[in-house]
C-alpha positions in Angstrom: 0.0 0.0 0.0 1.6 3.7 -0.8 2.1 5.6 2.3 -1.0 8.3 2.8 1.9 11.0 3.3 2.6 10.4 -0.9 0.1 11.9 -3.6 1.3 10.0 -6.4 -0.2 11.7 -8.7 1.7 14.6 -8.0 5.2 13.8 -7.3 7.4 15.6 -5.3 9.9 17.6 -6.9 13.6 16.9 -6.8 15.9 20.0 -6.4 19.8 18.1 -6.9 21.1 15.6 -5.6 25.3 13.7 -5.3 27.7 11.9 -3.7 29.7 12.7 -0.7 33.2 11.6 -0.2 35.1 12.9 3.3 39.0 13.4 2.8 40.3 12.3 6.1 38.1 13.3 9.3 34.9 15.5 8.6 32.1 17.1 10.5 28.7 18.3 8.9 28.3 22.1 8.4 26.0 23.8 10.4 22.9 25.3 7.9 19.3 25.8 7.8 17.9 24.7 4.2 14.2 25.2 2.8 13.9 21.8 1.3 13.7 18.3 2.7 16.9 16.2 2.4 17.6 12.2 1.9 21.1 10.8 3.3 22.1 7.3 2.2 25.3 6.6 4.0 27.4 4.1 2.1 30.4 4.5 4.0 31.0 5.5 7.5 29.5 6.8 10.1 27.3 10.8 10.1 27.2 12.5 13.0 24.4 14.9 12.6 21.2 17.1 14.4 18.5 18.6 13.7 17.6 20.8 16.0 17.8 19.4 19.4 17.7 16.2 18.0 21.0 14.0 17.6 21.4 11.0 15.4 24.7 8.6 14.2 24.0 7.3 10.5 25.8 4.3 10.0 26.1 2.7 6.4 23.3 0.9 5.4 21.2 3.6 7.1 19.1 6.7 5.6 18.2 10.1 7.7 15.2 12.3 6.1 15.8 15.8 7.7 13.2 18.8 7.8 13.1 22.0 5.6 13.4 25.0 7.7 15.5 23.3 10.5 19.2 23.5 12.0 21.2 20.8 10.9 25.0 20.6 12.1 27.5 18.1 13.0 27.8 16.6 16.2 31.5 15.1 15.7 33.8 14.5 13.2 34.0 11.0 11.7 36.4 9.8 9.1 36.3 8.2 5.7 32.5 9.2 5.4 31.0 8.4 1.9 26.8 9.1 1.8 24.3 10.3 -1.5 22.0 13.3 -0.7 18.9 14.3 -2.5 16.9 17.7 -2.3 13.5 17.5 -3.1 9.6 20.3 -2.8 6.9 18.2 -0.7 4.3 19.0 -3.6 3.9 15.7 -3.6 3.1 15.0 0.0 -0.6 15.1 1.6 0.9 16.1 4.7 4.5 17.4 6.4 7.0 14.5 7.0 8.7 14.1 10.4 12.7 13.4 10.6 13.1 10.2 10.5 16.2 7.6 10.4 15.5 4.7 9.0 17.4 1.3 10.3 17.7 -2.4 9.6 17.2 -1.4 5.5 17.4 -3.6 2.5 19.2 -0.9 0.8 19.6 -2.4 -2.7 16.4 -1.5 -4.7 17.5 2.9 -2.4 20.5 2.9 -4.2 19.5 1.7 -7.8 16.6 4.1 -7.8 19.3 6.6 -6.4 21.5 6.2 -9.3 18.6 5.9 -11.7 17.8 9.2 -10.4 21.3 11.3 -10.5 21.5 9.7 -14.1 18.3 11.0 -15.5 18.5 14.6 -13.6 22.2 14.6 -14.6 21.2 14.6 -18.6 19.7 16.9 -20.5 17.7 14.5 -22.7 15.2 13.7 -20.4 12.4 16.0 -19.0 12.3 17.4 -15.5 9.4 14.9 -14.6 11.7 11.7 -14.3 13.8 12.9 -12.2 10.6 13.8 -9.9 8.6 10.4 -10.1 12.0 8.8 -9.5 12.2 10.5 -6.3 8.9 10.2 -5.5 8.9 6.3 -6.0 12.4 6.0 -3.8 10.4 7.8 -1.2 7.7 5.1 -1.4 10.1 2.4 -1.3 11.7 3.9 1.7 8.4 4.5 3.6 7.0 1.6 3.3 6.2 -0.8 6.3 9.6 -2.0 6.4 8.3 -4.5 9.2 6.2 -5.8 6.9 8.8 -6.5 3.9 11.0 -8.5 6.6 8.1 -10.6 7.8 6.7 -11.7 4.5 10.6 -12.6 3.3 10.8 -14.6 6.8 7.5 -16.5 6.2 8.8 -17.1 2.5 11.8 -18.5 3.6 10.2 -20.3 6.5 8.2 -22.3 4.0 11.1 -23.0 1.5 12.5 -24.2 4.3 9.7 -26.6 5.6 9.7 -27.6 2.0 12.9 -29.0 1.6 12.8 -30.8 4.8 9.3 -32.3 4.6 10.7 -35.7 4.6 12.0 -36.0 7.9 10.0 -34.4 11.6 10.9 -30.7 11.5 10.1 -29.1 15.2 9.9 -25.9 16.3 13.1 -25.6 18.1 14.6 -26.4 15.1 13.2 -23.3 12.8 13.9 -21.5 15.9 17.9 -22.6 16.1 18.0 -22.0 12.6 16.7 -18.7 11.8 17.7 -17.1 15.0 14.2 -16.1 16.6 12.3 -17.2 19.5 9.7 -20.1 18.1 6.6 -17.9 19.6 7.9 -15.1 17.1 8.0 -17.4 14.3 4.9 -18.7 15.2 2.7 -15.3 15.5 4.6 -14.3 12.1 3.4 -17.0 10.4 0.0 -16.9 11.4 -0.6 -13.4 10.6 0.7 -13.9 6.9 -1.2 -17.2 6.6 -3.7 -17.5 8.3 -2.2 -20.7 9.7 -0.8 -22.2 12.6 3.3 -22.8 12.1 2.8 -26.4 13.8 0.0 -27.0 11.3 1.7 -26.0 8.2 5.0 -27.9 8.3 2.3 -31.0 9.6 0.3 -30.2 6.3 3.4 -30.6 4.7 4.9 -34.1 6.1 1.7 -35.4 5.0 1.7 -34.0 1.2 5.6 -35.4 0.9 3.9 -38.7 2.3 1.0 -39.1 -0.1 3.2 -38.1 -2.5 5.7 -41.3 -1.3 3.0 -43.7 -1.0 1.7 -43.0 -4.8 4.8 -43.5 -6.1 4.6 -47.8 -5.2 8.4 -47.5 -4.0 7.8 -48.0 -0.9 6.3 -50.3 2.1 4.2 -48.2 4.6 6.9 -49.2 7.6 9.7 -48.2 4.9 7.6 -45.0 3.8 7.8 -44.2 7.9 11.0 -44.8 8.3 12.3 -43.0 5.5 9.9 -40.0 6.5 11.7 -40.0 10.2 9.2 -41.8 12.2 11.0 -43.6 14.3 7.6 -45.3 15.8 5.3 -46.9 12.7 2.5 -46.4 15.0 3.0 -42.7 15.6 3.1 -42.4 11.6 -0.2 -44.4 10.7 -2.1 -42.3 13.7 -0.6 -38.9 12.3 -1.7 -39.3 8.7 -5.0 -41.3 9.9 -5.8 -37.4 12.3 -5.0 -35.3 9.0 -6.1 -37.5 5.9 -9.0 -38.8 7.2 -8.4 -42.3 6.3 -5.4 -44.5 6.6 -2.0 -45.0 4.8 -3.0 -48.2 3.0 -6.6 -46.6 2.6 -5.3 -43.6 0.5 -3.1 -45.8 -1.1 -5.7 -48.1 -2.2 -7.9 -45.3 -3.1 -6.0 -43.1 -5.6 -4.7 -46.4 -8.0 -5.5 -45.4 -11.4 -2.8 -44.2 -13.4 -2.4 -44.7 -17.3 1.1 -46.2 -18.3 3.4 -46.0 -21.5 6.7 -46.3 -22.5 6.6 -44.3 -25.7 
């Protein structure tokens, strides 16, 4: 969803924009500007405030700072490399706050960032680009971040539990393996799906099953074995609970398959 702050039908409008490269140490000049501007550190660490507000902008990080504000350094850092961008709010339904933005996929900033230095750096192209370009990196950076992360964890979670369906996965597991606390995982999943964690790698065991018993390679007590289960028993009750019927029922059930060898 586009963030209610940006009227994309009329972008904001991008004033200039470059690259910063510190010789040795550096501290931020102390100014007032009338226009809002983007910092993408790439290198470094900046030292800046706004006001009466402090921040340290590490690489990977982006600070949005006010029109109409004090900005100034706060200490001098060294081998500092960051883009900035100028840019009009005409484009914005409302005032922006300062913000500094953390814990960023960055990748998708900085190819709209050099997208956008490109295209306002040439005269071939009209002034519009330029704005729309800085308009959409705005969306990309306001976006619910939160969001973004959570819906790459659940993908990941169920490539995961896809690879492993032929052997018990448990939660402690996921948990050990992508480095948050199982209730996390689970409350993540569920609000993307609509399903229970425990449920969907269950739902997934028995898929790889009834995909095992229809190929005729194997015996149910080899099928179990080779699917983990150390206890046949615990196997035939398991599929019984979610399929409805038993191992040798579903087998027996789905049969009909045309052959040929040419």
């Amino acid at each position: 969803m586009i963030p209610m702050a940006i009227n994309f039908d009329q972008p904001v409008h991008y004033i200039s924009g470059g690259k910063f490269i510190s010789s040795g140490s550096w501290i931020h000049p102390r100014r007032v500007i009338d226009s809002y501007e983007l910092i993408l550190v790439t290198q470094g660490e900046v030292a800046i405030a706004e006001e009466e507000s402090s921040y340290f902008v590490q690489a990977g990080e982006v600070l949005l700072l006010l029109p109409g504000c004090e900005h100034y350094g706060t200490a001098q850092t060294e081998n500092v490399s960051f883009y900035w961008l100028h840019f009009f709010e005409e484009g914005f339904t409302k005032r922006l706050s300062c913000q500094h933005f953390q814990n960023l996929n960055t990748d998708p900033l900085l190819v709209l960032t050099k997208q956008l230095l490109h295209y306002a750096g040439s005269d071939r192209y009209p002034e519009q680009c330029a704005n729309y370009l800085m308009t959409l990196l705005l969306i990309e950076l306001l976006l619910p971040g939160e969001e973004e992360q959570d819906g790459k964890l659940v993908s990941e979670l169920k490539e995961y539990i896809r690879m492993n369906s032929d052997r018990p996965l448990s939660l402690q597991e996921l948990s050990a393996h992508f480095g948050y606390h199982r209730d996390y995982l689970t409350r993540v999943f569920k609000g993307k799906t609509g399903m229970g964690l425990k449920h969907y790698i269950d739902t997934m065991s028995m898929e790889k099953a009834k995909q095992m018993l229809l190929s005729g390679k194997y015996t149910l007590q080899k099928l179990a074995a080779a699917l983990g289960y150390e206890d046949y028993n615990l196997f035939l009750k398991k599929f019984t609970y979610h399929e409805h019927m038993s191992p040798s029922h579903f087998r027996a059930t789905y049969y009909r398959t045309h052959l040929n060898n040419k």
